[in-house]
MMTF fields as JSON, N, C-alpha, C and O atoms, coordinates in Angstrom:
{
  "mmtfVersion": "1.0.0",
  "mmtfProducer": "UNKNOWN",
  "numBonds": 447,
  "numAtoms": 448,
  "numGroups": 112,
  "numChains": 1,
  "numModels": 1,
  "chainsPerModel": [1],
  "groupsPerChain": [112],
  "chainIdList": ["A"],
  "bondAtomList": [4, 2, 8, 6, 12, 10, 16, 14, 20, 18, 24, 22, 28, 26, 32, 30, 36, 34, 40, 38, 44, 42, 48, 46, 52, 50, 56, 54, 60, 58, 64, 62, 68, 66, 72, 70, 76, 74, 80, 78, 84, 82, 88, 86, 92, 90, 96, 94, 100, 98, 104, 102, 108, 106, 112, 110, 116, 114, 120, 118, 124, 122, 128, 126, 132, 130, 136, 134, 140, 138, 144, 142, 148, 146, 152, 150, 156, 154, 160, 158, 164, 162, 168, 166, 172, 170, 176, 174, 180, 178, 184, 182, 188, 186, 192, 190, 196, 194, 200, 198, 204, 202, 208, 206, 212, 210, 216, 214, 220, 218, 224, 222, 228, 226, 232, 230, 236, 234, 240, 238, 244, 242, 248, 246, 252, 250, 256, 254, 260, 258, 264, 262, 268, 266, 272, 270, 276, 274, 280, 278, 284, 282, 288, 286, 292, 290, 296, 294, 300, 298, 304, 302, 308, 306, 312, 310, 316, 314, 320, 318, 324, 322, 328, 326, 332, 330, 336, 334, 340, 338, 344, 342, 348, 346, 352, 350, 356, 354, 360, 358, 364, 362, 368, 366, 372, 370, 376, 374, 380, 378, 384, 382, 388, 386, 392, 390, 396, 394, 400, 398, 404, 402, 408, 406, 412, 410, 416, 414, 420, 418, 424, 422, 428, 426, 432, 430, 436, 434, 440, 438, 444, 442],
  "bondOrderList": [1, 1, 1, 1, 1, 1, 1, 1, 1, 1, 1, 1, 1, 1, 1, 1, 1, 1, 1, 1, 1, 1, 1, 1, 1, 1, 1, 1, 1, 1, 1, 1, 1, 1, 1, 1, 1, 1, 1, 1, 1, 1, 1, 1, 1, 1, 1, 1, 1, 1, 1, 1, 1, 1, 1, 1, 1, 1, 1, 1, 1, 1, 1, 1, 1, 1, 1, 1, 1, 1, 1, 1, 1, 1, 1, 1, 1, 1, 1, 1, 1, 1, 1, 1, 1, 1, 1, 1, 1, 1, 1, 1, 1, 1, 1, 1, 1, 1, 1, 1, 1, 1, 1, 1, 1, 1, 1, 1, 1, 1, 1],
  "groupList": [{"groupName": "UNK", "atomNameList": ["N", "CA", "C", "O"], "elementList": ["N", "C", "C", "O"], "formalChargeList": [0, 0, 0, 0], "bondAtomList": [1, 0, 2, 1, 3, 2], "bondOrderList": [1, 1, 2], "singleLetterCode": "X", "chemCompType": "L-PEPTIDE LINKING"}],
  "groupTypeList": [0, 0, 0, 0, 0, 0, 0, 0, 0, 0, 0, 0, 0, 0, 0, 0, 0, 0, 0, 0, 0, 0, 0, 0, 0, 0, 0, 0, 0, 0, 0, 0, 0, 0, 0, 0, 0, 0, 0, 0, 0, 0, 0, 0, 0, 0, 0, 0, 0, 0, 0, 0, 0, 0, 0, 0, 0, 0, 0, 0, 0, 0, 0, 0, 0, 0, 0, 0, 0, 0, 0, 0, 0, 0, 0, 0, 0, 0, 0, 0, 0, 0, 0, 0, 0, 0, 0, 0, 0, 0, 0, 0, 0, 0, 0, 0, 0, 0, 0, 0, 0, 0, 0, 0, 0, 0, 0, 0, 0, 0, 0, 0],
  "groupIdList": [1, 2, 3, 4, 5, 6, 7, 8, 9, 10, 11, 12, 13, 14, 15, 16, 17, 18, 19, 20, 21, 22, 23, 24, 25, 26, 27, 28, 29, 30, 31, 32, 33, 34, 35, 36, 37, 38, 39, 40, 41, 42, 43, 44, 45, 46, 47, 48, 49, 50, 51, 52, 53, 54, 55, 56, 57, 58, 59, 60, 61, 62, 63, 64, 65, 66, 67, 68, 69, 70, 71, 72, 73, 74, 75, 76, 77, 78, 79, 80, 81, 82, 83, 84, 85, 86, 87, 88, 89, 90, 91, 92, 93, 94, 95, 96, 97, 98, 99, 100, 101, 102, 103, 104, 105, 106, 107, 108, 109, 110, 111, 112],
  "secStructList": [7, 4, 4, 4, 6, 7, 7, 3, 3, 3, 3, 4, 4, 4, 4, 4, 1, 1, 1, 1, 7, 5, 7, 6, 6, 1, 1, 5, 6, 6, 6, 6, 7, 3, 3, 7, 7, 7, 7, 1, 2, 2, 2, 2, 2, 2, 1, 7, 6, 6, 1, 7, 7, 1, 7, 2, 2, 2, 2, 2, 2, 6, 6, 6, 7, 3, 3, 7, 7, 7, 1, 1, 6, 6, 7, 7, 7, 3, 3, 3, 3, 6, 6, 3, 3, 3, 3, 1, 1, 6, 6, 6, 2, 2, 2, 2, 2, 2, 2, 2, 2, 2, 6, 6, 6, 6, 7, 7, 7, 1, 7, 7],
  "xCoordList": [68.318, 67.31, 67.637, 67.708, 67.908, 68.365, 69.236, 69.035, 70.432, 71.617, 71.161, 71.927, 70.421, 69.707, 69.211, 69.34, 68.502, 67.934, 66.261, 65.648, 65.833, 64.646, 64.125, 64.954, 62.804, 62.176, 61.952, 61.544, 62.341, 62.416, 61.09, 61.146, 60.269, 59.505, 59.304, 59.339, 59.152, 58.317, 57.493, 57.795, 56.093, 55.825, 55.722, 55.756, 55.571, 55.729, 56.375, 57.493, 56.211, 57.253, 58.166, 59.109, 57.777, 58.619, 59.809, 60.366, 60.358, 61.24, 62.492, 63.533, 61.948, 62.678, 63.651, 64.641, 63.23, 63.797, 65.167, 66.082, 65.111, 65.831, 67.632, 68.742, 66.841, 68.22, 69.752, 70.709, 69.785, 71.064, 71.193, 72.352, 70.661, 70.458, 72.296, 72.694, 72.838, 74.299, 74.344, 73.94, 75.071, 75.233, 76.598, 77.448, 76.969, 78.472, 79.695, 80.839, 79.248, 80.499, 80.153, 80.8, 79.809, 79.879, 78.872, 78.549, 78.455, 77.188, 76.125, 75.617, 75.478, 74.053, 73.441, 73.621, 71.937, 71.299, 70.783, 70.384, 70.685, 69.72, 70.263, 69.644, 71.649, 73.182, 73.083, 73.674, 72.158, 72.285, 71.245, 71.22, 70.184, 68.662, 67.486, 67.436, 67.092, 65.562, 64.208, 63.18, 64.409, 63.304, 62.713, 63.166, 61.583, 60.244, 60.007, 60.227, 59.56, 59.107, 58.257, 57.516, 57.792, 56.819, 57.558, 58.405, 56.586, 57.847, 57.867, 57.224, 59.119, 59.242, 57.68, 56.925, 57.77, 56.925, 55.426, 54.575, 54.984, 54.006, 53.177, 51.971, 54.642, 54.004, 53.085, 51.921, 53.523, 52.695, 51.077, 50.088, 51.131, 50.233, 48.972, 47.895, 49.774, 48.782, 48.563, 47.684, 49.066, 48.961, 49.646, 48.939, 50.671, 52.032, 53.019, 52.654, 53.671, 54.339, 55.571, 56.775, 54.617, 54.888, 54.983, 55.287, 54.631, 54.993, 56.177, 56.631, 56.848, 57.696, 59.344, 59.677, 60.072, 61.01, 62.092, 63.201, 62.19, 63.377, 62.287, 61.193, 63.633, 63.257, 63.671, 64.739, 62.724, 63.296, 63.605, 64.512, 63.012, 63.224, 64.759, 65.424, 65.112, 66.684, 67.482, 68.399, 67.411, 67.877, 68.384, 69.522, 67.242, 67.383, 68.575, 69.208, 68.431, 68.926, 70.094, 70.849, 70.665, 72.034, 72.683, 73.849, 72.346, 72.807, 72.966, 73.426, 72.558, 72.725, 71.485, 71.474, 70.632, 69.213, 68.773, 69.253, 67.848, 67.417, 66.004, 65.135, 66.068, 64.65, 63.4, 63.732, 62.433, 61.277, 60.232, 59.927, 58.898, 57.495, 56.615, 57.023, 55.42, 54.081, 54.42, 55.009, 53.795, 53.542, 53.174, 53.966, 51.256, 50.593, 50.788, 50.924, 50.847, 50.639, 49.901, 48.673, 50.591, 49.494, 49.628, 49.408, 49.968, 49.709, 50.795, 52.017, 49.642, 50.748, 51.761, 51.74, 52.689, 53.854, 54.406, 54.386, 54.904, 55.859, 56.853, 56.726, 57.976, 59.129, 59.203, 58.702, 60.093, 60.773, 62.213, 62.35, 63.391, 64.778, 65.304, 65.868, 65.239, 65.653, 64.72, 63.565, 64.865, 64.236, 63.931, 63.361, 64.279, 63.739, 62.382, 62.346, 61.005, 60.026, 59.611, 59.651, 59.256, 59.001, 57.77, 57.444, 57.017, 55.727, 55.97, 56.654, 55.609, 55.59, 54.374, 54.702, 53.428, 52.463, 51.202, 51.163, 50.318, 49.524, 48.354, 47.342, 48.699, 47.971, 48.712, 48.161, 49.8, 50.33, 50.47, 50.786, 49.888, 50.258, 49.73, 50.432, 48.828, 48.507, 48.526, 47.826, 49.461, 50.305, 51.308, 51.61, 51.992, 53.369, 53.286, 54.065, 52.177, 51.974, 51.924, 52.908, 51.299, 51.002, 52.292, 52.429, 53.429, 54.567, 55.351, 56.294, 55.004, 56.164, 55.929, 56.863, 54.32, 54.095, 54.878, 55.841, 54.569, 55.169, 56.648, 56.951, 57.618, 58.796, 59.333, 60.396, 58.342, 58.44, 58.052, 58.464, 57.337, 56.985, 57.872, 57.931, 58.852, 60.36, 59.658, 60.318, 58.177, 57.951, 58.61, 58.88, 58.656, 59.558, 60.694, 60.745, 61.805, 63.008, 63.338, 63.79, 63.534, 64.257, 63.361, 62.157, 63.832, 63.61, 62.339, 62.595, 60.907, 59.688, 59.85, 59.043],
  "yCoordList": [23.131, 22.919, 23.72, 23.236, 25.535, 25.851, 25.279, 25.119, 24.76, 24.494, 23.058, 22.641, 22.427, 20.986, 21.143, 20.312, 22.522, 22.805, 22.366, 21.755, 23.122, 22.829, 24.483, 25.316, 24.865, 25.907, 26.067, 25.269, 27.286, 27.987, 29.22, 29.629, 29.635, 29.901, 30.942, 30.403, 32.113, 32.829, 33.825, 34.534, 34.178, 35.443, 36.232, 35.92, 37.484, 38.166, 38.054, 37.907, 38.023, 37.91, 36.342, 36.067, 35.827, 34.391, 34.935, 33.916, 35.874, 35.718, 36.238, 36.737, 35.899, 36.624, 34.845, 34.755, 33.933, 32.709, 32.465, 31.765, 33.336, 33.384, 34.309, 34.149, 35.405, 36.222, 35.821, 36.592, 34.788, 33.872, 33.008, 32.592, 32.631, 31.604, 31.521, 32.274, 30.705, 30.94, 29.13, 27.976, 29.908, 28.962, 28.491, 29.377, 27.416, 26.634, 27.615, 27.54, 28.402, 29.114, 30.186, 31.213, 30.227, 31.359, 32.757, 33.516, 32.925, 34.065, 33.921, 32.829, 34.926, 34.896, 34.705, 35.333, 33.089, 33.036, 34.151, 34.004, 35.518, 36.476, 37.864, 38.83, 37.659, 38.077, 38.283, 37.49, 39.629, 39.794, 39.344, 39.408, 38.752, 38.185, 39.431, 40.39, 39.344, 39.789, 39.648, 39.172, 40.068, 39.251, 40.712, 41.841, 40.295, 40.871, 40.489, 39.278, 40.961, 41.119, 41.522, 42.056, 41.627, 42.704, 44.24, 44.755, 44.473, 46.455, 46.76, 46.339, 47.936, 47.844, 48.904, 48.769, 50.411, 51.13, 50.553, 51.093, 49.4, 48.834, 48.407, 48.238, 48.246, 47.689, 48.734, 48.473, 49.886, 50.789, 50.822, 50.745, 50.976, 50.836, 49.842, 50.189, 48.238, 47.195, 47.376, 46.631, 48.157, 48.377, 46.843, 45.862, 46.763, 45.776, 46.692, 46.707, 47.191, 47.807, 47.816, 48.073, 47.405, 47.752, 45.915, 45.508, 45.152, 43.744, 43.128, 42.018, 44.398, 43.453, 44.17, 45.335, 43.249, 43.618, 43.967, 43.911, 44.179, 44.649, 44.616, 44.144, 45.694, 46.149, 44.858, 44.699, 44.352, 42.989, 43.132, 42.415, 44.308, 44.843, 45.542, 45.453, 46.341, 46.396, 45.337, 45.45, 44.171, 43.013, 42.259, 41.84, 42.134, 41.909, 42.063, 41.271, 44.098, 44.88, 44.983, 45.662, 44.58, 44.116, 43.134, 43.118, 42.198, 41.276, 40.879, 39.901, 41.713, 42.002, 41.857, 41.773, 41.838, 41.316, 42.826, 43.881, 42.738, 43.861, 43.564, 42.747, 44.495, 44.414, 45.49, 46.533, 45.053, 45.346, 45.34, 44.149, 46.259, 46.592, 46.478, 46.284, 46.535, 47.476, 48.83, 49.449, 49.26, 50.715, 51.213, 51.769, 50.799, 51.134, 50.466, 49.257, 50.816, 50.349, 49.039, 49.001, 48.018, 46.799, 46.239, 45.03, 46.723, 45.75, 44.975, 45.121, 43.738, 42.557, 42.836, 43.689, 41.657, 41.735, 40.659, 40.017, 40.313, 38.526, 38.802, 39.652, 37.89, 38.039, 36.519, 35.684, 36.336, 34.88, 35.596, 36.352, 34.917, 35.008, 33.619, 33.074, 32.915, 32.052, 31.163, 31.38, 30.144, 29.163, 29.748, 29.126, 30.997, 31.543, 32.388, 32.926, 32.574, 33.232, 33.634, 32.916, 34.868, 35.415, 36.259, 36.675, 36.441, 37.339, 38.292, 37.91, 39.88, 40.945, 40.61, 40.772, 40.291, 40.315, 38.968, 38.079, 39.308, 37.998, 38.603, 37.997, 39.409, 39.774, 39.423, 39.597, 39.012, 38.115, 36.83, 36.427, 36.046, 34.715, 33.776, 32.777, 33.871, 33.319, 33.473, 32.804, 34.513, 35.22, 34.34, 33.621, 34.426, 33.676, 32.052, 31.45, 31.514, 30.327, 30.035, 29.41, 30.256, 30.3, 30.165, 29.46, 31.343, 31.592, 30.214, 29.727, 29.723, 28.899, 27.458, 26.693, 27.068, 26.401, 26.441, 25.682, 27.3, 27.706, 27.443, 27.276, 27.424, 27.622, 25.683, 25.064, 25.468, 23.718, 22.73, 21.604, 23.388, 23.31, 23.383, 22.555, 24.354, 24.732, 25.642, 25.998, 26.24, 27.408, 29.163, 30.169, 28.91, 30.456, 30.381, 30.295, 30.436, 30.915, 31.565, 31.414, 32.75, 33.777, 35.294, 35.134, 36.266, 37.265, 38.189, 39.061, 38.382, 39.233, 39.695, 40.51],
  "zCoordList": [3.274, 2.255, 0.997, -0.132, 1.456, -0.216, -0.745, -1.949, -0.257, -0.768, -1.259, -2.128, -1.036, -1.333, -2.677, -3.576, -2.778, -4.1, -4.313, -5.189, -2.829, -2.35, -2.186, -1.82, -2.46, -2.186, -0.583, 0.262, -0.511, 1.3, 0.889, -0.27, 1.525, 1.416, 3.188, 4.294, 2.993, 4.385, 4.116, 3.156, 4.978, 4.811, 6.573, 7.764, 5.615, 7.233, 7.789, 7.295, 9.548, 10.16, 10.214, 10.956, 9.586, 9.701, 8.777, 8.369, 8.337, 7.492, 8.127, 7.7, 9.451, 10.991, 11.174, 11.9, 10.565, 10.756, 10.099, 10.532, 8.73, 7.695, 7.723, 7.215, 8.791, 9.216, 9.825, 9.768, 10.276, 10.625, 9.617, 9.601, 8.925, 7.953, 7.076, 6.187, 7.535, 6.787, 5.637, 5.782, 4.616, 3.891, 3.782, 3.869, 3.627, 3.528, 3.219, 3.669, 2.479, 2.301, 3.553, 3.353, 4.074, 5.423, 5.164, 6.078, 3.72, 3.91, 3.93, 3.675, 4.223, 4.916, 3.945, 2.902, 4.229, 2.722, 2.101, 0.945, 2.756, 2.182, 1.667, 1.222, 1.872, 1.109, -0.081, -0.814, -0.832, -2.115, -3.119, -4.348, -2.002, -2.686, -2.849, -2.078, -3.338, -3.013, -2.443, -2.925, -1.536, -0.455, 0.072, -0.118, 0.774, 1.506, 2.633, 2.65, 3.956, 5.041, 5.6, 4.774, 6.737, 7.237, 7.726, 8.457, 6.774, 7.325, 8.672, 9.634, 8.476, 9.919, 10.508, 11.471, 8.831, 9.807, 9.661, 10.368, 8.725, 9.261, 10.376, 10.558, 11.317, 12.772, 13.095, 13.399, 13.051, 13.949, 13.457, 14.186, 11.835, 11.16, 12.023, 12.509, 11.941, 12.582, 13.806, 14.24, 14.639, 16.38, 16.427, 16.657, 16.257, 16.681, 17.24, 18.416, 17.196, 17.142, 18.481, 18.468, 19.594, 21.213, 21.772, 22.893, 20.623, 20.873, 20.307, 20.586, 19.067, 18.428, 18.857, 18.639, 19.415, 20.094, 18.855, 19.386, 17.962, 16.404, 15.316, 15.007, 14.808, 13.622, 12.151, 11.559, 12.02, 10.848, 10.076, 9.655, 9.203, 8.148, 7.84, 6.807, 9.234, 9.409, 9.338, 8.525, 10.04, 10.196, 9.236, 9.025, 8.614, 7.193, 5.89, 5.192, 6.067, 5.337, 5.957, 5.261, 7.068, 7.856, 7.421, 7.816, 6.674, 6.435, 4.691, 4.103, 4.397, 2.771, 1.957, 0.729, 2.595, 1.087, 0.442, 0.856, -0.565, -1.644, -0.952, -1.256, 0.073, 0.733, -0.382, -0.946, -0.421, -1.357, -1.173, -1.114, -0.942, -0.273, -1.119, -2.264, -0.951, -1.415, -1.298, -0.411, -2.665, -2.382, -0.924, -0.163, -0.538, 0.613, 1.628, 1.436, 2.619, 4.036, 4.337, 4.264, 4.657, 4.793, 3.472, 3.532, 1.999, 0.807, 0.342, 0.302, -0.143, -0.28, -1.606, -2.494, -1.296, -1.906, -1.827, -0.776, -2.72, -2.732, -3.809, -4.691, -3.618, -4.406, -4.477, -3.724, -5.777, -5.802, -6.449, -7.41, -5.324, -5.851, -6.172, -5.224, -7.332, -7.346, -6.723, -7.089, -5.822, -4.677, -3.513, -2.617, -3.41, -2.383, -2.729, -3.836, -1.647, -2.16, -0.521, 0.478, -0.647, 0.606, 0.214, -0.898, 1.727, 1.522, 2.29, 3.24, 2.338, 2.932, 4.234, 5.409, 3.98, 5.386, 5.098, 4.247, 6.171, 5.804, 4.202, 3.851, 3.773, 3.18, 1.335, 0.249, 1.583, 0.769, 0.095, -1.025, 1.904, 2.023, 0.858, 0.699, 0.159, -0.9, -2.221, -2.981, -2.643, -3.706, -3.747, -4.701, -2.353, -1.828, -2.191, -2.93, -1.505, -1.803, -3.453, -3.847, -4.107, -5.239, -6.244, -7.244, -5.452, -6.526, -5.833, -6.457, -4.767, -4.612, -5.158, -5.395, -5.382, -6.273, -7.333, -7.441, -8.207, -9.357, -9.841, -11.022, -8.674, -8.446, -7.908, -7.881, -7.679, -7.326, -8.632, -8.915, -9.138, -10.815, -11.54, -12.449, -11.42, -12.272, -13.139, -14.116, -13.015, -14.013, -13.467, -14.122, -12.275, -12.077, -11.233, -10.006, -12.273, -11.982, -11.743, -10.608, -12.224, -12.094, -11.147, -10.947, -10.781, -9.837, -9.921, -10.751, -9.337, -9.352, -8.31, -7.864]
}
């Protein structure tokens, strides 16, 4: 779909979908992007912590992205890199939505 030139879109932990994600030339779509997740030390924060088997936020940052938070614990956060737009937690999800509108619109291009 990115390589189609279609908006990819996750928040939270779905951006756990994105970490294998390889593109034609062989790197990882998230290789040098700017993207957001659910933190790692958040889990503990939400009492998750003891359900979630990895650290995503490492995972992530394993594979090359410009991982990026909220200041506070729990606060939302969304990025758009290009066609890609990701949300930090559910407390995002409609920030996220919003920018990816925006980004299907052709009004935001470039990196927040």
């Amino acid at each position: 779909m990115y390589e189609a030139g279609k908006v990819v879109s996750a928040v939270c932990h779905d951006t756990a979908a994105l970490q294998n994600v390889q593109l034609t030339n062989g790197e990882y779509l998230v290789k040098g992007k700017n993207v957001t997740g659910f933190r790692y030390s958040d889990e503990r924060v939400a009492g998750v912590k003891k359900f979630v088997p990895y650290d995503l936020e490492g995972a992530l940052k394993e594979r090359g992205m410009n991982y990026s938070h909220a200041f506070l614990p729990l606060g939302g956060h969304s990025v758009v890199d290009g066609l890609l737009v990701t949300g930090q937690n559910p407390n995002s999800a409609t920030e996220t939505a919003e920018m990816a509108l925006e980004v299907l619109r052709g009004r935001r291009l470039d990196s927040y």
